[in-house]
N, C-alpha and C positions, 0 to 999 in steps of 0.2 A: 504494500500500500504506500503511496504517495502522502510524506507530508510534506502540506502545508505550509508555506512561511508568514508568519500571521506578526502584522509590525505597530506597534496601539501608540496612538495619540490620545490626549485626554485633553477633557473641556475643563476650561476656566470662566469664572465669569457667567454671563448672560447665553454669548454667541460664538466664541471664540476655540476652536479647536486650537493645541499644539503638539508640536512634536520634540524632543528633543535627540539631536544625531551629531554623531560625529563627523568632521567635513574638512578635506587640505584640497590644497590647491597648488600646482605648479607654479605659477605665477601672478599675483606675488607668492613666496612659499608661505603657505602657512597651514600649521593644524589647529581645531579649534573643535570644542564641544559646543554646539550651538541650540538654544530653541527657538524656534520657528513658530509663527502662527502659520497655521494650513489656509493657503487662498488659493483658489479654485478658479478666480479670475486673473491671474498673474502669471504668464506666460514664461516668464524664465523666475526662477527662485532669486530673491533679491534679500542682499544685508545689509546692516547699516554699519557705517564705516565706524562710527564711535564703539560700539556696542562689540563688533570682535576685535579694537584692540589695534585697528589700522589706523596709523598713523595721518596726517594729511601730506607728507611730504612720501608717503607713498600712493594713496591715495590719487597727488595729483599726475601723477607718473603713466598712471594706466589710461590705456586707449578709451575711449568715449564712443558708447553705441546711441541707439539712435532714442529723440525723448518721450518717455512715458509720463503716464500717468501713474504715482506713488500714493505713499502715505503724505497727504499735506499739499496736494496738486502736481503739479508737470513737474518733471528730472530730468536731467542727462546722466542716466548711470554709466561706471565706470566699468570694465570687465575684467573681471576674472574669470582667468584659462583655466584648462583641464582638470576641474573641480570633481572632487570622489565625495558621496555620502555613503558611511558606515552606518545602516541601522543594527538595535542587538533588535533578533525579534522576540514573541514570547519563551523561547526556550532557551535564550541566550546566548545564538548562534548571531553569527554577525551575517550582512546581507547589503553586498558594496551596490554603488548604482555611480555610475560614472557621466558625466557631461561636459560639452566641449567650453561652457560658459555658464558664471553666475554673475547675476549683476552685483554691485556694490555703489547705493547712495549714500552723499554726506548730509545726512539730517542730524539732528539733533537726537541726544542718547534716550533711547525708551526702555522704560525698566521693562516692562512685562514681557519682550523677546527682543530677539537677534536680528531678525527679520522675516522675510514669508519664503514657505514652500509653495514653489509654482509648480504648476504644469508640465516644465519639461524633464522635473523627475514625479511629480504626483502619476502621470500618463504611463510611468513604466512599468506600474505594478499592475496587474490581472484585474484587479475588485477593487474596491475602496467601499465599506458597512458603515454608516454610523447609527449605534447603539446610544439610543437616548436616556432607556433605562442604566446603563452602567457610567452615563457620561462617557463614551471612547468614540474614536474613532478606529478602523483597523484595515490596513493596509495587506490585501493577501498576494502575494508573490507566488 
């Protein structure tokens, strides 16, 4: 029998799913344990520069994609390359998911996350459940 990779996010608040994962990046290097709000309308996963620890004289270094729409109105995020997220799932096996790019905004620091899981790693998992009764969300691979 086939198991399952089963990966949970849980609700805070009102409305707000998160996740929390591990995430490096090629360029700039960095590793970082990050949480995420899960947005489901955000095309690439996006972070905020304060909030992992990025400098702004790295920061202003990275290439410039093209401007969205953020937390707090229009951005020019900055890009970071060949980004890997390590989820652990329910049994504590780990569950890489790799991407050519994540954005990185300079907003101003938000305590309650890192910044959002988008789309272009929410999309590579099989299912996405959210369980209202247990407050989760669960991500099946």
């Amino acid at each position: 029998m086939v198991s399952l990779t089963k990966i949970l996010g849980f609700k805070e608040g009102f409305h707000y799913y998160y996740i929390t994962v591990f995430f490096s990046s090629h360029y700039p290097r960095m590793v970082r344990v990050v949480k995420l709000v899960i947005d489901t309308g955000s095309t690439h996963t996006t972070f905020i520069a304060g909030n992992i620890g990025m400098p702004p004289s790295i920061f202003n270094r990275l290439d410039q994609d093209i401007p969205v729409l953020a937390f707090g109105g229009t951005v020019i995020p900055r890009i970071i390359e060949h980004v890997t997220f390590i989820f652990i799932d329910h049994k504590g096996r780990s569950y890489p998911i790799h991407v050519g790019k994540a954005h990185v905004i300079n907003r101003m620091v938000v305590e309650e996350c890192d910044g959002a899981l988008g789309m272009d790693v929410i999309s590579q998992f099989k299912k996405t459940t959210i369980d209202e009764q247990n407050q989760t969300i669960i991500f099946e691979a």
